[in-house]
N, C-alpha and C positions, 0 to 999 in steps of 0.2 A: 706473427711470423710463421711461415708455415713450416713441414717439418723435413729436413733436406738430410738424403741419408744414401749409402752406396749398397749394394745387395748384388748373390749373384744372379743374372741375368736366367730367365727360365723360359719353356719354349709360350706361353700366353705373352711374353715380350717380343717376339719376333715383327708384328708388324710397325710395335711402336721404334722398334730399332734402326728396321726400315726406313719407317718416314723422317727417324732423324739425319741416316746417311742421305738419304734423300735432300732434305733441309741444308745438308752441310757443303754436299755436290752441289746443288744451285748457290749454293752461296760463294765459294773455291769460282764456282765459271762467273758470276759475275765482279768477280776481284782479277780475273783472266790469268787465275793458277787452273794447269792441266791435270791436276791432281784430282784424282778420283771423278773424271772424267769418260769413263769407260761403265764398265756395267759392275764392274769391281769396287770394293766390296757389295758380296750380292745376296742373296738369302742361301744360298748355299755356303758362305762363308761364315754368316753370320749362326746358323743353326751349325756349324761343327763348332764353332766356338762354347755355345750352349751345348752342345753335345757331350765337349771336352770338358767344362766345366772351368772354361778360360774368363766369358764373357762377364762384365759388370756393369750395371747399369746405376744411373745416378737418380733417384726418385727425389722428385720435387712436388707437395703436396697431393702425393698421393700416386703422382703420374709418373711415367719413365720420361726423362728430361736429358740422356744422356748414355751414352754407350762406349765402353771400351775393353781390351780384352786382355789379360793377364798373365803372358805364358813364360812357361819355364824353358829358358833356352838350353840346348843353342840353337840360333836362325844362322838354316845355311845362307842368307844372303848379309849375315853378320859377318862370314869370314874374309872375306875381301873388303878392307878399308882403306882409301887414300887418303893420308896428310898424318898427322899425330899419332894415329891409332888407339887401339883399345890401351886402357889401365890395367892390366892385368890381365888372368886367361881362368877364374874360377868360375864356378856356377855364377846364372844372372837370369833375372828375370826382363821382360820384355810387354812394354806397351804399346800396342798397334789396335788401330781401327778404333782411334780417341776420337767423339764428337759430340757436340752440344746441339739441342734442339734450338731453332731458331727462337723462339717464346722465351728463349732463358740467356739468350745472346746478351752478351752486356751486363752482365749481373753478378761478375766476379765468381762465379760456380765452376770457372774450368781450373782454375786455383784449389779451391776445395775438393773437386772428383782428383785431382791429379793428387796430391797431399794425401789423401785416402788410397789410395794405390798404392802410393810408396808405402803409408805404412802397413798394407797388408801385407805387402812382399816383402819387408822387415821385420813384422810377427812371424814370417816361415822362415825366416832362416835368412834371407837373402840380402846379401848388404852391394851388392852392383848393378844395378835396372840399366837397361837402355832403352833408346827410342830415337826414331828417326821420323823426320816432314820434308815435304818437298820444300827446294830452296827459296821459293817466291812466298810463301804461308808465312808469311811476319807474324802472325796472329799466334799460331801453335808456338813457333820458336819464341812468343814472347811467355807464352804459358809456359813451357820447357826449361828456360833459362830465369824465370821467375822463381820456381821450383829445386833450382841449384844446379841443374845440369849442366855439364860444359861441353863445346862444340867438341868433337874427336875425329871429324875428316866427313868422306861420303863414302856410301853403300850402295850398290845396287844391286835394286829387284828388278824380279822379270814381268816389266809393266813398260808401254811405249815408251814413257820418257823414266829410265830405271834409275837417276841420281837423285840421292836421300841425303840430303845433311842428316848425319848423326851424331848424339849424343848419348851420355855414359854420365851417370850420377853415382860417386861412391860414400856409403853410408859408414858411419864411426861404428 
């Protein structure tokens, strides 16, 4: 078995990061979700994420197999939510720009990077994450709500099609 493990992301990871959003955009247009269909995220998003010391990447034998980024909110496009709303109004941590390389598709590892998120953002202090995918990505919402999250309304960003089913995990 090889040896599968989360780290944070450093600038020598930036093209493998790339080719996973890459990977994950061709895969969103051929399921005919508009999401991350733009040029977004881009190596400018992804080098201040490494810059900030946000971005995590999930190493699978050796290689980067997976990219996502782990920031301390608040996101101003968290403050506008329709339906349920947030649980509460304390600090939260936030996961965006979650994806898997295609080579590891299928292998139950967006389970284990997402598990491993939670619990770093649980070692710091923080017991409320959230996260939001677009509403057609059955795939992430299945990883999302696999992980204990429950739905809390929509958000939007400022991206052509801006509504984000969101969700909101609170930790004991």
């Amino acid at each position: 078995m090889p040896a599968i493990f989360v780290r944070p992301g450093v600038v020598k990871d930036v093209p493998a990061i790339l080719d996973i959003i890459a990977s994950a955009r061709q895969f969103l247009a051929s399921q005919n979700i508009d999401q991350w269909q733009g040029t977004y995220p881009d190596e400018a998003a992804v080098q201040a994420d490494i810059d900030a010391e946000t971005n995590r990447v999930l190493v699978v034998d050796g290689q980067v197999a997976g990219t996502a980024s782990l920031i301390d909110g608040p996101d101003p496009f968290y403050k506008r939510i329709d339906g349920a709303g947030w649980q509460g109004n304390g600090p939260y941590m936030m996961i965006h720009r979650f994806a898997l390389s295609g080579r590891v598709r299928g292998q139950q590892l967006s389970r284990f990077f997402m598990s491993n998120l939670i619990s770093e953002a649980y070692a710091a202090g923080y017991r409320d994450l959230r996260i939001d995918t677009h509403a057609q990505n059955q795939i992430m919402q299945h990883v999302i709500l696999g992980n204990g999250y429950q739905y809390r309304g929509i958000v939007y960003l400022d991206e052509p099609v801006p509504e984000r089913n969101a969700y909101q995990l609170l930790l004991g």
